[in-house]
Every structure is written in C-alpha cells, then in structure tokens.
C-alpha positions in Angstrom: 0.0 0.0 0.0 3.0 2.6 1.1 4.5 1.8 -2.5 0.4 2.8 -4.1 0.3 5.8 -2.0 3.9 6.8 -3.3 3.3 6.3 -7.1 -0.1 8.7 -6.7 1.7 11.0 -5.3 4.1 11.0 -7.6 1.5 10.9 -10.7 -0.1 14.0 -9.1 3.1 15.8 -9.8 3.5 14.9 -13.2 0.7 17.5 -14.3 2.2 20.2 -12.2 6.1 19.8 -13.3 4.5 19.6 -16.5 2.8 23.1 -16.8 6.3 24.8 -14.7 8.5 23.1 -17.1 6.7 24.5 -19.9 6.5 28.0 -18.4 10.0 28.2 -18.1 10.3 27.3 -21.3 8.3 30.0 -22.7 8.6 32.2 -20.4 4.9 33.1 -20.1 2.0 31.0 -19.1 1.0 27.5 -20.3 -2.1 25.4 -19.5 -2.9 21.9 -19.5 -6.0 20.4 -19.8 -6.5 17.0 -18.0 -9.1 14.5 -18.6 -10.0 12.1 -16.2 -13.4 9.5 -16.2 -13.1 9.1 -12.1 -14.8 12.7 -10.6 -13.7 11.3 -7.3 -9.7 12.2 -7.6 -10.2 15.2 -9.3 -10.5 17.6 -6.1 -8.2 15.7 -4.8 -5.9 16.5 -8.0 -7.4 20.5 -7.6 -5.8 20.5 -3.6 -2.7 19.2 -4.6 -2.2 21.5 -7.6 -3.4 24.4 -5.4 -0.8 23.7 -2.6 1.7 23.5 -4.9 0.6 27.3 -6.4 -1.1 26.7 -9.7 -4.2 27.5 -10.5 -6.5 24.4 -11.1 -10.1 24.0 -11.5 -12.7 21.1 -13.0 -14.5 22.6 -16.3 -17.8 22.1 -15.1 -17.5 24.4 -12.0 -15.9 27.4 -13.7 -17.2 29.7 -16.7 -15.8 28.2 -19.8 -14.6 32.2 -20.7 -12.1 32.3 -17.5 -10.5 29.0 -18.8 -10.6 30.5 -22.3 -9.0 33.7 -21.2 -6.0 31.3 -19.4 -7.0 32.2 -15.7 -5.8 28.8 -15.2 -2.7 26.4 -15.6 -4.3 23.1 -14.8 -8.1 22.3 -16.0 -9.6 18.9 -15.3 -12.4 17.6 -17.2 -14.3 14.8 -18.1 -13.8 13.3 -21.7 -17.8 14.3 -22.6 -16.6 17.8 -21.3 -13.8 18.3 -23.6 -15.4 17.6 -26.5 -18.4 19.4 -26.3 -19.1 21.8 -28.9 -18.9 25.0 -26.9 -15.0 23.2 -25.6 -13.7 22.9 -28.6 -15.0 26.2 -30.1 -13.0 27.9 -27.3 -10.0 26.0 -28.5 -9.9 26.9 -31.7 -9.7 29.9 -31.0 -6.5 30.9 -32.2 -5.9 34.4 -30.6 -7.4 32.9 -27.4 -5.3 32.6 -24.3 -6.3 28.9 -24.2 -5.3 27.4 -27.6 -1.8 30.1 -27.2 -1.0 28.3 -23.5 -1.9 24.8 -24.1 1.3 23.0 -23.7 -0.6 19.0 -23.2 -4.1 17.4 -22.9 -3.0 14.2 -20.9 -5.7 11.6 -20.2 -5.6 10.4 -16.4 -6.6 6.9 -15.3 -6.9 5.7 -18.6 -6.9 2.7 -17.6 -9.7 2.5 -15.0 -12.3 3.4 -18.2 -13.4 0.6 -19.6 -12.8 -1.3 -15.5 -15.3 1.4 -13.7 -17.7 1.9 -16.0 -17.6 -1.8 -18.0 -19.1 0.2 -21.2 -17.0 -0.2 -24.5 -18.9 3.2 -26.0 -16.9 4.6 -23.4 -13.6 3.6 -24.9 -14.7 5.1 -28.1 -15.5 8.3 -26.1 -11.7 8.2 -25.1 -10.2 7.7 -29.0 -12.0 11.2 -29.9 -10.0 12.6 -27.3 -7.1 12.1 -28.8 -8.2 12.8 -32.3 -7.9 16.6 -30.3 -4.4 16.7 -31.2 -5.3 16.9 -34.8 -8.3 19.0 -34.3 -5.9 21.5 -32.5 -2.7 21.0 -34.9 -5.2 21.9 -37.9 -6.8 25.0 -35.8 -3.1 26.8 -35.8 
C-alpha cells in the first residue's frame, strides 16, 4: 500500500512539473487540460495542484470564458466535457489565451475506463479525445 500511495503521489506531480517546465520554457503562461473519467480524484488533483501554487479548477465548476482567457494552468475535465461543442470552439480559438498556452491534454486513469464503467462506448468516447491533437494542430 506505502509503495500505491507513493506512485499517486508522484502521478499528481506529473501534471504540475509539467505546466512549470513549460513555463520556463516560454517564459509566459502555459495550461494543461487533464481529462479524467473518475470525478472522485479530481478535487483531490485541484488540492494538490493548489498547494503546490497553480491554478486548477474542474471545467464544469468554472465559466468556460475564464478558462478561455488562461486564468488557469491546470483544467480537469471529463472526456464528454472536452469535446463538447462550446469546448472545442474555445480551442480553436486561435488568438485565445487557451489554444496560445496549451502545452498537453493528458488523459488520467486511462486505464480504469473501460474497469469502472464496464461500457466499451466509453472507450470510443476516449479515442475522440485524442483525435484533439489533430483538431488543434489543424486549428493553428
């Protein structure tokens, strides 16, 4: 269990090192959007992001124009979240703050999709999100 503990912690940090190593990079901001299927790690991803000084927030409890505007480094959503229409409107947006900072859209927990929810749709729901990459390559 200690070794469990020790490799969640250490995935919580991924996201965060992440959006800093990118900022240094850049030198300005840089946002990452993070989808996970399991709502019940997200706050828990939120505190830790917090404590560490980034700005994270779930999608669904903010106004889609403050994550637009890049008010935030981390964003955590669900995969039916980031590809709703008004979502991916805001990221092709190329003079947007949002489709400027994005530096990753990682999927969390990948691996728990098809295990928690036993639906294969699901797993479909999961390859759009990573036809984003193309959807936001051809936006530039």
């Amino acid at each position: 269990m200690q070794y469990f503990q020790l490799a969640l912690e250490k995935a919580f940090k991924i996201f965060q090192l992440l959006v800093r190593v990118r900022e240094i990079q850049t030198g300005g901001s840089s946002t990452a959007v993070v989808v996970c299927p399991l709502k019940s790690i997200v706050q828990d991803q939120i505190s830790e992001a917090r404590s560490m000084g980034l700005r994270a927030v779930a999608l669904a409890d903010v106004h889609l124009e403050d994550i637009e505007n890049g008010k935030y480094q981390l964003v955590f959503a669900s995969a039916e979240e980031i590809l709703s229409k008004k979502f991916l409107a805001s990221l092709k947006k190329a003079d947007a703050p949002l489709h400027q900072q994005l530096c990753a859209i990682i999927v969390d927990e990948s691996h728990t999709v098809e295990t928690w929810t036993g639906e294969r749709f699901v797993l479909s729901l999961y390859l759009n999100v990573f036809l984003l990459k193309v959807f936001y390559i051809d936006a530039l």
